[in-house]
VMD Tcl script that builds the backbone (N, CA, C; Angstrom):
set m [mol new atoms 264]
animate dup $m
set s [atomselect $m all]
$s set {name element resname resid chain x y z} {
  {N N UNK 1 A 33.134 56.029 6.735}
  {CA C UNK 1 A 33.778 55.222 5.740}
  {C C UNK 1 A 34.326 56.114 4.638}
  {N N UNK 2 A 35.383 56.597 4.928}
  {CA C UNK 2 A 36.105 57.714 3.812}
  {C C UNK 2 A 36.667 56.584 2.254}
  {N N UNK 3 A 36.160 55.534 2.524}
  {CA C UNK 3 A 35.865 55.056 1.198}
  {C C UNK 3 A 35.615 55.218 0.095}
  {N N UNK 4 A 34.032 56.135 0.615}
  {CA C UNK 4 A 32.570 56.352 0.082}
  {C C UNK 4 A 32.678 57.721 -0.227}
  {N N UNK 5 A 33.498 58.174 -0.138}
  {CA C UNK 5 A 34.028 59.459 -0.252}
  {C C UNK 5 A 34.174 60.064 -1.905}
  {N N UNK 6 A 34.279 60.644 -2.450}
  {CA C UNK 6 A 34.962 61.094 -3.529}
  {C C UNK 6 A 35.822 62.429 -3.414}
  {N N UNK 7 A 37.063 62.262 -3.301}
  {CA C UNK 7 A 38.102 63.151 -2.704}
  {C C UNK 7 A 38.109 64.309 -3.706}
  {N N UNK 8 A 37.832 63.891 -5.043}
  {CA C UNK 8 A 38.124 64.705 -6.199}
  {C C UNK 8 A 37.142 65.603 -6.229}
  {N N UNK 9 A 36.030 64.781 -6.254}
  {CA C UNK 9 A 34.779 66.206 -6.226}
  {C C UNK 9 A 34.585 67.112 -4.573}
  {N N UNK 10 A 34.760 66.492 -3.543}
  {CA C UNK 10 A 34.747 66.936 -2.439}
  {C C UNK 10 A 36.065 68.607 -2.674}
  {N N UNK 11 A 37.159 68.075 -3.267}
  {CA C UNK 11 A 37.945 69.263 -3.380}
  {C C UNK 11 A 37.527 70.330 -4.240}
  {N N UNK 12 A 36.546 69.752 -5.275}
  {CA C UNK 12 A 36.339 71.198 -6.440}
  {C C UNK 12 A 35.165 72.040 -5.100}
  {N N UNK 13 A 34.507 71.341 -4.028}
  {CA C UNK 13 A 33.427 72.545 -3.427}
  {C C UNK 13 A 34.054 72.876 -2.297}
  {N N UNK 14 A 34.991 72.250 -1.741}
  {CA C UNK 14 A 35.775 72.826 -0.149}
  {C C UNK 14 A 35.587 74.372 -0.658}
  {N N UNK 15 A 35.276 75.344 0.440}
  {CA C UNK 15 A 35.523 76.683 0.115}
  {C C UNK 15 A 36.696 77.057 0.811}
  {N N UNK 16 A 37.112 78.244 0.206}
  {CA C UNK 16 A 38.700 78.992 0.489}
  {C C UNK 16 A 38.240 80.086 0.687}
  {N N UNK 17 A 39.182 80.510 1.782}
  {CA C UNK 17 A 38.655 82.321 1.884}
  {C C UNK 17 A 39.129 82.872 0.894}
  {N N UNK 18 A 38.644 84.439 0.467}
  {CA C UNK 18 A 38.962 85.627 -0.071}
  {C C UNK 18 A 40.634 85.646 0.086}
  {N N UNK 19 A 41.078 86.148 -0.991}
  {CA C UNK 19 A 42.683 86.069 -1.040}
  {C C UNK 19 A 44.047 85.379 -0.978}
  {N N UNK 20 A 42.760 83.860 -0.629}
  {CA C UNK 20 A 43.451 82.571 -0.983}
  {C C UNK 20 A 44.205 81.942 -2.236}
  {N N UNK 21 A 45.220 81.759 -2.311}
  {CA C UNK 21 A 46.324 81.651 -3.452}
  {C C UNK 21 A 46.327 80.742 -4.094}
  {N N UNK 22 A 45.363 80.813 -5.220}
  {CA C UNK 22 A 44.794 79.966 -6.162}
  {C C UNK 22 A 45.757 78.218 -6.781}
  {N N UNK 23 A 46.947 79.063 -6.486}
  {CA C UNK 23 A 47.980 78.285 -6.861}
  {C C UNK 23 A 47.953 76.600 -6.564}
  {N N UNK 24 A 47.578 76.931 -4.840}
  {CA C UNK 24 A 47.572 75.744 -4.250}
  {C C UNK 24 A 46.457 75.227 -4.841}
  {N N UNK 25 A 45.295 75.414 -4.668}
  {CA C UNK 25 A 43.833 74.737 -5.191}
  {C C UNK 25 A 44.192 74.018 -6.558}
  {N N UNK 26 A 44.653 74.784 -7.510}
  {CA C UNK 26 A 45.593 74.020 -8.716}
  {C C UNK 26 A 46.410 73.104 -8.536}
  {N N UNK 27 A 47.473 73.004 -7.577}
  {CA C UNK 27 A 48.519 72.199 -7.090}
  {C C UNK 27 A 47.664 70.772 -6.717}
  {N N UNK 28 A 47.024 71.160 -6.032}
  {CA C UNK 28 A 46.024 69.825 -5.398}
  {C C UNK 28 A 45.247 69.537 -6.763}
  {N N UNK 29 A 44.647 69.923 -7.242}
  {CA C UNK 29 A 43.865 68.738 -8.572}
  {C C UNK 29 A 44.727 68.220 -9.197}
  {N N UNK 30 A 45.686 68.940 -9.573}
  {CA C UNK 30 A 47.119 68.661 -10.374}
  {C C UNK 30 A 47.288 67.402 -9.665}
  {N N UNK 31 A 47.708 67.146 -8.466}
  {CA C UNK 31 A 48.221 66.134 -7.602}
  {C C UNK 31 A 47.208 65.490 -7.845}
  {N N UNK 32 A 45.627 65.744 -7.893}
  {CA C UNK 32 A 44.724 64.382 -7.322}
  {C C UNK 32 A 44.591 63.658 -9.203}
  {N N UNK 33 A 44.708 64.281 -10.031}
  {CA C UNK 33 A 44.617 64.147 -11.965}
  {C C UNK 33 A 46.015 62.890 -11.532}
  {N N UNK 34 A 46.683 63.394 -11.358}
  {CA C UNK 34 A 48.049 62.798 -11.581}
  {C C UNK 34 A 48.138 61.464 -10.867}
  {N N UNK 35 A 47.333 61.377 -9.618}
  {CA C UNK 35 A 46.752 60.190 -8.786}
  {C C UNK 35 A 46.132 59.014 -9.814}
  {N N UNK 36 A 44.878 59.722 -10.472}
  {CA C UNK 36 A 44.102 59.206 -10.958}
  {C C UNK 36 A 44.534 58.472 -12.512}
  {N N UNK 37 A 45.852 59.126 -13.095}
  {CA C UNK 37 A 46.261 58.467 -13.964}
  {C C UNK 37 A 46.986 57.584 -13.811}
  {N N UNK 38 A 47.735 57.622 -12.971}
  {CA C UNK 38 A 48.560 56.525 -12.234}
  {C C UNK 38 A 48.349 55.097 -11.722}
  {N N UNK 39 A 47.111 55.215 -11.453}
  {CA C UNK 39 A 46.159 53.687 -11.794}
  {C C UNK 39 A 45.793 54.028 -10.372}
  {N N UNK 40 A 45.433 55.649 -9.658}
  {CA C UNK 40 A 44.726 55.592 -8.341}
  {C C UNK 40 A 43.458 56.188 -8.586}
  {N N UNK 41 A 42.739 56.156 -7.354}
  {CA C UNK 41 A 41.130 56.680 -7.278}
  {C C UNK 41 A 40.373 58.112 -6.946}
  {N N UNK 42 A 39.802 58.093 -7.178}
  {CA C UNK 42 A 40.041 59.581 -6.235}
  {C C UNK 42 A 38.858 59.636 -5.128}
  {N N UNK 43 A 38.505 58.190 -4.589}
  {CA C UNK 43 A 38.322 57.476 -3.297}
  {C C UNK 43 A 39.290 56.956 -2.564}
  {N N UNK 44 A 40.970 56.887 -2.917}
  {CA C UNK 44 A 41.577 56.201 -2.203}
  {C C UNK 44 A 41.810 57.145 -1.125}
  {N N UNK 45 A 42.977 56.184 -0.557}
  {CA C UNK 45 A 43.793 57.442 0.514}
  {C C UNK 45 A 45.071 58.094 0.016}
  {N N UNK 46 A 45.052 58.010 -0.750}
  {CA C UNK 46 A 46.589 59.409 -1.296}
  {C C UNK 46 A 44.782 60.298 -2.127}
  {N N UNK 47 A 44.511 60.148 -2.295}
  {CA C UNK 47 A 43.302 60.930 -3.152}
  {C C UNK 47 A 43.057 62.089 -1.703}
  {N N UNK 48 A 42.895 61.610 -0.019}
  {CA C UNK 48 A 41.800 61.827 0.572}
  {C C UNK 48 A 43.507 62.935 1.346}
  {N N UNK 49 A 44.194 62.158 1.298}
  {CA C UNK 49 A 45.419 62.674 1.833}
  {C C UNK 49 A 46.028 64.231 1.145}
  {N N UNK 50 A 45.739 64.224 -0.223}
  {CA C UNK 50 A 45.520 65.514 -0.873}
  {C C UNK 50 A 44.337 66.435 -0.136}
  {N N UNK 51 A 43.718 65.874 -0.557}
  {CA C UNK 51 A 42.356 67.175 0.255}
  {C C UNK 51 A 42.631 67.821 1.824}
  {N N UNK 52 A 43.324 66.719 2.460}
  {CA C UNK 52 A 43.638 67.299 3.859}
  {C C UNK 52 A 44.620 68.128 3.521}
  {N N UNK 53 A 45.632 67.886 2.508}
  {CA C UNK 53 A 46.985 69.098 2.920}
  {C C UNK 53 A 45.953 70.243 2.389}
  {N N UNK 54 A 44.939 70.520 1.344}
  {CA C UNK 54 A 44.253 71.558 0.968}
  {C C UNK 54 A 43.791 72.395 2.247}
  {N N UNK 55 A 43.287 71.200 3.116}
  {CA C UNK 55 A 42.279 71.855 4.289}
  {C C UNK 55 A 43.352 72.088 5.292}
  {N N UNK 56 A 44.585 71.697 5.548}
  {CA C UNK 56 A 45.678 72.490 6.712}
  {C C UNK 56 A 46.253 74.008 6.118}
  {N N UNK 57 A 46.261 73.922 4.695}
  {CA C UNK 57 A 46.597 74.616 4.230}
  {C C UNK 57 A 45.934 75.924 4.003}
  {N N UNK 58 A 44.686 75.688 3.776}
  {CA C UNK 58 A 43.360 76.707 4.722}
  {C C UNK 58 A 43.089 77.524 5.981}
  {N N UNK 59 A 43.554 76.661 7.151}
  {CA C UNK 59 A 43.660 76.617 8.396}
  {C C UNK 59 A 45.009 77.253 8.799}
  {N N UNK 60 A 45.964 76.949 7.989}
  {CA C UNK 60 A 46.976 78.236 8.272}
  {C C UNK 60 A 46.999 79.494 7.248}
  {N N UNK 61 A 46.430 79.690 6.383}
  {CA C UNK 61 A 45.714 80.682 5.619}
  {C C UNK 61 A 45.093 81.913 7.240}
  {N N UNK 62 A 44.132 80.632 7.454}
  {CA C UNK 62 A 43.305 81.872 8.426}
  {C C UNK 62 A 43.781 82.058 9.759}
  {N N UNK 63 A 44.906 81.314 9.644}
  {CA C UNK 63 A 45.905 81.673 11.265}
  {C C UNK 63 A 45.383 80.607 12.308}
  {N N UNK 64 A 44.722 79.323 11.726}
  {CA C UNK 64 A 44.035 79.147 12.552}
  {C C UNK 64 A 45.075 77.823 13.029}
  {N N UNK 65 A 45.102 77.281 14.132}
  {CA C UNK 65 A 45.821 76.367 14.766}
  {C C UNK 65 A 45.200 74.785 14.001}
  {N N UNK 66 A 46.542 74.389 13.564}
  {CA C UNK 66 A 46.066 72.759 12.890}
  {C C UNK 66 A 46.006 71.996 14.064}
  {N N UNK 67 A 44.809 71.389 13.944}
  {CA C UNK 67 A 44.107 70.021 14.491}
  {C C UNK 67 A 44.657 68.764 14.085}
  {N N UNK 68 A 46.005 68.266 14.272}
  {CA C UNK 68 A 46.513 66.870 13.610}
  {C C UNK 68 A 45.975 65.727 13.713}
  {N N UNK 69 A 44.921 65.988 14.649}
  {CA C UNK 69 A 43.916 64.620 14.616}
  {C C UNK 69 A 42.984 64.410 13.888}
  {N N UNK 70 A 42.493 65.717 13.240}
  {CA C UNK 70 A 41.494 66.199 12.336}
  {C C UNK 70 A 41.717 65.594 11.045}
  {N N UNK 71 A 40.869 64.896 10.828}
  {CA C UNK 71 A 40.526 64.126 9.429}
  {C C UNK 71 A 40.364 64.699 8.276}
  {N N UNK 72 A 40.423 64.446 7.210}
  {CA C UNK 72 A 39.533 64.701 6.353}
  {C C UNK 72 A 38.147 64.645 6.072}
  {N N UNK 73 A 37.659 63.272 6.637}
  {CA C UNK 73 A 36.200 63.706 6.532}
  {C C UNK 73 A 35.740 64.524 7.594}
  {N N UNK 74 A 36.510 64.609 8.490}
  {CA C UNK 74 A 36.139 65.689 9.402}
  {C C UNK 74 A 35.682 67.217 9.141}
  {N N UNK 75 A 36.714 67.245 8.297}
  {CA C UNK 75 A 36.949 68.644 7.516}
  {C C UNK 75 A 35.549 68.587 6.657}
  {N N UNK 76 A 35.729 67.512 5.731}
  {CA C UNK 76 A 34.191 67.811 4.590}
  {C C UNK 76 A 33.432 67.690 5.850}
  {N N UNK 77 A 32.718 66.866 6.543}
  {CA C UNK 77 A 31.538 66.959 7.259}
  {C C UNK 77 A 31.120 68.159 7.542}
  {N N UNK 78 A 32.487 69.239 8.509}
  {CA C UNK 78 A 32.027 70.539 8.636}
  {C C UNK 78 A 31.423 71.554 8.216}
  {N N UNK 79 A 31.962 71.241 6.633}
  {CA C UNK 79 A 31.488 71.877 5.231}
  {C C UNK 79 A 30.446 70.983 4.940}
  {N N UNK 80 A 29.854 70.019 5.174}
  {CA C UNK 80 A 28.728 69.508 4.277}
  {C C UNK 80 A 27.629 69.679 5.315}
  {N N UNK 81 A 27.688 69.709 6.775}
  {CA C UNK 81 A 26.987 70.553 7.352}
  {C C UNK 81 A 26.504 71.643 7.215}
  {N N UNK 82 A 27.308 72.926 7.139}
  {CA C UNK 82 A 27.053 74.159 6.744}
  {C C UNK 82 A 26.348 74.400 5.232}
  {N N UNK 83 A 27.270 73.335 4.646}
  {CA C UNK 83 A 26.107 73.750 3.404}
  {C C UNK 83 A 24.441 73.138 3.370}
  {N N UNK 84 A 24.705 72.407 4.124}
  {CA C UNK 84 A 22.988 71.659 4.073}
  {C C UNK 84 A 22.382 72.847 5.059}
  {N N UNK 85 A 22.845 73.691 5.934}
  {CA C UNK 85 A 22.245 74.022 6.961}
  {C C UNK 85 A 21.744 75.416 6.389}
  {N N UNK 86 A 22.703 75.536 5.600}
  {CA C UNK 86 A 22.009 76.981 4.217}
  {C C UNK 86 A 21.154 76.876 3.899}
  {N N UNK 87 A 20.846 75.777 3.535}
  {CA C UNK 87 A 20.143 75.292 2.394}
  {C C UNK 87 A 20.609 75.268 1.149}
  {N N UNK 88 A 22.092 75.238 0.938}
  {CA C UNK 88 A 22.589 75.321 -0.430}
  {C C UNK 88 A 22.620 73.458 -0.909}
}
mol reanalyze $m
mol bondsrecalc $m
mol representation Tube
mol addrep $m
């Protein structure tokens, strides 16, 4: 239920590799602030729709082939896995 989600905070912990171009990570809060004043959520889906261009935008960072079926919560799950599996 990407509802239940919070797109806004989910984007401040997504991690980015080393040498990743800060620019964008700015571009996207910028976009999700600008959502949120606009009378949107940052549970909706333009909120959740930001975080995915963050996470394709990652994925061709690391050369890696985009998954167009690949969700967004897909994406956090991966990451909220790994971080529980740290123990962070």
């Amino acid at each position: 239920m990407t509802n239940d989600v919070n797109w806004g905070q989910v984007l401040l912990y997504y991690p980015t590799p080393d040498g990743f171009d800060s620019w964008y990570i700015d571009k996207c809060k910028e976009d999700m602030r600008e959502n949120v004043q606009n009378g949107g959520n940052p549970k909706d889906k333009v909120a959740e729709k930001i975080f995915l261009r963050l996470c394709r935008l990652v994925d061709i960072y690391c050369k890696q082939d985009i998954d167009w079926i690949k969700t967004a919560l897909d994406y956090w799950n991966e990451v909220d896995s790994k971080l529980k599996g740290n123990g962070d």
